[in-house]
FIBAVO-523305 format. One line per 3 residues: number of its first residue (from 1); for each residue x negated, y negated, z negated of C-alpha. Coordinates in nm, 2 decimals, always signed. Example, Ala and Ser with C-alpha at 12.3 -4.5 7.8 and 13.67 -1.06 7.14 Angstrom:
% residues 2
1) -1.23/+0.45/-0.78 | -1.37/+0.11/-0.71
This chain:
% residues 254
1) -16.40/-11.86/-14.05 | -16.17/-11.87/-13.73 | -15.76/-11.90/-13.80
4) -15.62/-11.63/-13.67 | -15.31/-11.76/-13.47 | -14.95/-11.67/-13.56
7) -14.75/-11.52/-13.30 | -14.34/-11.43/-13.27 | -14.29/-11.11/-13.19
10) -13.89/-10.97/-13.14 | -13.83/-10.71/-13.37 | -13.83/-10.34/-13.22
13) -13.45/-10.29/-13.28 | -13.39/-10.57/-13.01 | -13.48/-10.30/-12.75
16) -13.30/-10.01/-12.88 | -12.96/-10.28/-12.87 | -13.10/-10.43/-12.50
19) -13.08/-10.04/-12.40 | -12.80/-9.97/-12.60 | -12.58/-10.32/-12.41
22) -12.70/-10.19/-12.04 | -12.59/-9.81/-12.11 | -12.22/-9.88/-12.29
25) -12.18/-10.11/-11.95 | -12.31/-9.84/-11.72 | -12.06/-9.57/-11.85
28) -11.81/-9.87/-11.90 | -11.79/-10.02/-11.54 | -12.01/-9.91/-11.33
31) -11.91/-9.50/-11.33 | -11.55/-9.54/-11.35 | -11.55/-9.79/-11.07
34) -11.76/-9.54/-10.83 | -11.49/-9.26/-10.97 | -11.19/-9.47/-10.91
37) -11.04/-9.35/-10.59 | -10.71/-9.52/-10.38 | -10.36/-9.38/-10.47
40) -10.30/-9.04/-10.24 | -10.00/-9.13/-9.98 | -9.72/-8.85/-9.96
43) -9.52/-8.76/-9.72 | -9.26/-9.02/-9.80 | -9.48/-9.27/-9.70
46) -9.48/-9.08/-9.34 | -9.32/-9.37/-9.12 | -9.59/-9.64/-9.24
49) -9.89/-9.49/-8.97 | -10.12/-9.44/-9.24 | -10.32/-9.14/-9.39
52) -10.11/-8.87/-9.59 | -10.34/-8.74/-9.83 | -10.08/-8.47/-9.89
55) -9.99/-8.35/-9.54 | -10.37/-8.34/-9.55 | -10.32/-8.08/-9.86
58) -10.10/-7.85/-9.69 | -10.30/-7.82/-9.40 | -10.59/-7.73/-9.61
61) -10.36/-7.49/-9.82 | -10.26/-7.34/-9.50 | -10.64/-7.34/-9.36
64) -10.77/-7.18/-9.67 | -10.52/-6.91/-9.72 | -10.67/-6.76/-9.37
67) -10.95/-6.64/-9.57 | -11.30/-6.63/-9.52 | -11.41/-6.74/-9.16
70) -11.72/-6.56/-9.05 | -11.82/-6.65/-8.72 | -11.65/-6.36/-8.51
73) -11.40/-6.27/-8.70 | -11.07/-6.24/-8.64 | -10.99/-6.50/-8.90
76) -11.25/-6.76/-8.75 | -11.18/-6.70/-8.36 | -10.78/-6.59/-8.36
79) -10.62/-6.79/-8.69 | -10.81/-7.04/-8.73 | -10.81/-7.14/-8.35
82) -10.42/-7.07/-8.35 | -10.36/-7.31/-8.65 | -10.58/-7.58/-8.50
85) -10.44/-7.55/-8.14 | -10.08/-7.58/-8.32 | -10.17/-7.86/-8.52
88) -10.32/-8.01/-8.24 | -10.01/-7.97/-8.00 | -9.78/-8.16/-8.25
91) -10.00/-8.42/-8.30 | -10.00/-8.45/-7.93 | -9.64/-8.45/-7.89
94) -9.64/-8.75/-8.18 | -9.89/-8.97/-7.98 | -9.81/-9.26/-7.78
97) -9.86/-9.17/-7.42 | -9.82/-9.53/-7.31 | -10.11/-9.63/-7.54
100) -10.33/-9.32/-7.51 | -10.45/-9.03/-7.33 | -10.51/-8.71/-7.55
103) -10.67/-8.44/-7.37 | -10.72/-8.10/-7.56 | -11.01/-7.84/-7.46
106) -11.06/-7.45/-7.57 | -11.42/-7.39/-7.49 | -11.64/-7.09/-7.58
109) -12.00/-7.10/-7.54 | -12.31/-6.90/-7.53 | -12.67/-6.96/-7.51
112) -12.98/-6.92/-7.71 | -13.30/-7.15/-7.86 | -13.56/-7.09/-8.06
115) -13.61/-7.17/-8.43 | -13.91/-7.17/-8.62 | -14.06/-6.84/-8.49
118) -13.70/-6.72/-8.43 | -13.49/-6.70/-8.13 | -13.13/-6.77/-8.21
121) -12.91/-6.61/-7.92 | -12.54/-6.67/-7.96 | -12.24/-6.53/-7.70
124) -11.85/-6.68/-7.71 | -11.85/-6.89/-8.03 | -11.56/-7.18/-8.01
127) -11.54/-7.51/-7.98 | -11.22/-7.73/-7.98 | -11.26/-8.03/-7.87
130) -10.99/-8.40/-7.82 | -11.05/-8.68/-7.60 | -10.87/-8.97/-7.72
133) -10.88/-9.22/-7.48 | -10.72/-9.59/-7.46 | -10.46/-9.64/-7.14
136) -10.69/-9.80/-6.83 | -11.00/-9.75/-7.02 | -11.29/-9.68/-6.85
139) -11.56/-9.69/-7.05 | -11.80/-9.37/-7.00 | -11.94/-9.43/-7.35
142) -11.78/-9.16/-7.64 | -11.77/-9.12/-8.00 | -11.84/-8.78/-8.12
145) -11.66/-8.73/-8.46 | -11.75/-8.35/-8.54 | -11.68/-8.08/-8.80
148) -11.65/-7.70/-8.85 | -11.40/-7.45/-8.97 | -11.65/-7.14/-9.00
151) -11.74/-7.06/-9.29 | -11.96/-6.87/-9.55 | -11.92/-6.50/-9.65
154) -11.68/-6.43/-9.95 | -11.50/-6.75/-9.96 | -11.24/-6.96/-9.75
157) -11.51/-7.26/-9.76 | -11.23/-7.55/-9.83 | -11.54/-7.76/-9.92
160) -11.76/-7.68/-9.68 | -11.59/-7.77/-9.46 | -11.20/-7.75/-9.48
163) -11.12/-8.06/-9.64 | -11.31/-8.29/-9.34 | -11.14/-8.04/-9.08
166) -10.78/-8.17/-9.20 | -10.92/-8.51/-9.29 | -10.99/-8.50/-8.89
169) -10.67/-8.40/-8.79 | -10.47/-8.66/-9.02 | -10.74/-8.96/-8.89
172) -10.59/-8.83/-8.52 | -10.27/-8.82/-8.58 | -10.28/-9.18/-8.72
175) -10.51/-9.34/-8.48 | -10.29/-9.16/-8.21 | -9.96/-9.31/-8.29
178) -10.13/-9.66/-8.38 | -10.09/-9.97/-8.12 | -10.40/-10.10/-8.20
181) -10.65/-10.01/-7.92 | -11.02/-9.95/-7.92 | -11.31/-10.00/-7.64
184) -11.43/-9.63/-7.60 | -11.29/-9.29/-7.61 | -11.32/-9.08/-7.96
187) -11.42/-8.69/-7.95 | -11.30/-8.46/-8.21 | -11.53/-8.17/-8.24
190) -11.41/-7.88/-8.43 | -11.68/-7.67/-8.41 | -11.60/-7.29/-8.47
193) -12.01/-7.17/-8.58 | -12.16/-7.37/-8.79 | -12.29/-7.19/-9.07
196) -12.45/-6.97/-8.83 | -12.74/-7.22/-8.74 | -12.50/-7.47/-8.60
199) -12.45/-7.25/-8.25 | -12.11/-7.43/-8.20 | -12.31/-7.76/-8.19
202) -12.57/-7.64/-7.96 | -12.34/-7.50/-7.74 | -12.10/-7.81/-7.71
205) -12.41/-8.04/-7.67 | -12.55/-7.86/-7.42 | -12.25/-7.68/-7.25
208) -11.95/-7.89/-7.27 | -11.85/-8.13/-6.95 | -11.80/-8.46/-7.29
211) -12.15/-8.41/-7.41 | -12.33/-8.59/-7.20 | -12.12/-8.90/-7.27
214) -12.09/-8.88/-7.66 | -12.36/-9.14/-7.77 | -12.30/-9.16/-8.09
217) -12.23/-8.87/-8.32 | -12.01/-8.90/-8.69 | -12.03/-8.56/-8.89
220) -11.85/-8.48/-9.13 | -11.99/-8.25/-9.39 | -11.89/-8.10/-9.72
223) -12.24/-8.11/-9.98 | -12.05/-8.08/-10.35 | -11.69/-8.16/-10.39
226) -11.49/-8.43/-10.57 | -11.52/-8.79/-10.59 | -11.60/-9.06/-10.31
229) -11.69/-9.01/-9.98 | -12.03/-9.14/-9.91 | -12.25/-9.20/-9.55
232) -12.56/-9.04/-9.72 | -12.78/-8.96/-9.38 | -12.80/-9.14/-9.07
235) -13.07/-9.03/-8.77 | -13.39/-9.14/-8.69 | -13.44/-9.53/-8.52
238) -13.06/-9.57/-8.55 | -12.95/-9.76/-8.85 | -12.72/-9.99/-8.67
241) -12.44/-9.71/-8.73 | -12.53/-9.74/-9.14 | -12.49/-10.11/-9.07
244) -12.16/-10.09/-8.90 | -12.03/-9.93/-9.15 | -12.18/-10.17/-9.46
247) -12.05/-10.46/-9.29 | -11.71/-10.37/-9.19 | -11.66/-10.15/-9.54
250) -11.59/-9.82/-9.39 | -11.41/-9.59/-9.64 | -11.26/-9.26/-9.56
253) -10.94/-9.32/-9.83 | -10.80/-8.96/-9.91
């Protein structure tokens, strides 16, 4: 008769503790380190040329308190323009005009293209757009940073996409009164239809004097609020931008 041969096996209560080890360390480090965000700067911090998190606030308090912004309303195409155009101008005034050029355009647009078995006809929807430009630069190759201030019916859409609308105008301001130069212009797109099939967009891409020379697009979304920022999409055969931004540790720090 054949021995049967004695083999070690680890008791099944090894796994449920393995498990048990890798879970407490998931919740222990890993989630609070993704949720851990950099301290908000405050106004009092405003002569250091970094981002205020809370001028940032305001302008989103003010922002939202216009109301909801349907795409022809007079919220969308008179307040919101007005507050934008305001913020702009001061931001403007605060640059350094022996570093940069800032050049602000008003734009409306209309036009038309098809989508599915739709055709998607749009007439005057808004588009404000900022040329940043290094002094004696001449490259003819733009960055297109882009975002929209429409929004959905029944709400003020601070989400979707206020918060990235004032995040925009607080990145200007400090890139504008920075020393520190850069090779090619930056485009600010506030777009004033999005939500609406993204007519702004079409129009500025297809209308706007820039577009042609924007070869490289950042947009700036809202899809859930709270915690970090993250670069969740990038387009098609162009990853190099996802590298870029691996390899120099991009973080948009609110």
């Amino acid at each position: 008769m054949a021995k049967r041969k004695s083999t070690s096996k680890v008791p099944w209560y090894f796994a449920t503790g393995f498990l048990l080890f890798w879970g407490l360390l998931f919740f222990a480090i890993v989630i609070p380190f993704f949720n851990r965000l950099p301290a908000a700067r405050t106004l009092d911090d405003a002569d250091k040329n970094v981002f205020i998190a809370e001028r940032a606030y305001k302008n989103l308090y003010t922002l939202s308190n216009i109301g909801t912004k349907l795409t022809g309303s007079k919220e969308n195409e008179i307040e919101a323009v007005q507050f934008l155009l305001s913020e702009l101008a001061v931001i403007k005034e605060a640059s350094l005009n022996d570093f940069f050029d800032m050049e602000i355009d008003l734009s409306q647009a209309s036009g038309s293209f098809p989508y599915k078995t739709a055709l998607n006809v749009y007439q005057g929807v808004q588009n404000i757009a900022v040329k940043l430009t290094p002094k004696n630069c001449t490259s003819e190759t733009y960055l297109l940073v882009n975002s929209h201030f429409d929004s959905k019916p029944f709400t003020p859409s601070a989400g979707d996409a206020g918060f990235m609308i004032v995040t925009m105008l607080e990145v200007l301001r400090v890139i504008s009164t920075t020393r520190e130069t850069f090779q090619h212009p930056i485009v600010f797109l506030f777009n004033g239809a999005e939500e609406d099939m993204m007519q702004a967009s079409h129009g500025f891409i297809t209308q706007h004097k820039w577009a042609p020379k924007c070869k490289a697009v950042i947009n700036l979304e809202g899809v859930g609020g709270g915690r970090r920022e993250i670069l969740f999409q990038s387009g098609p055969n162009h990853s190099w931008l996802l590298n870029v931004s691996f390899r120099k540790e991009i973080v948009i720090k609110l």
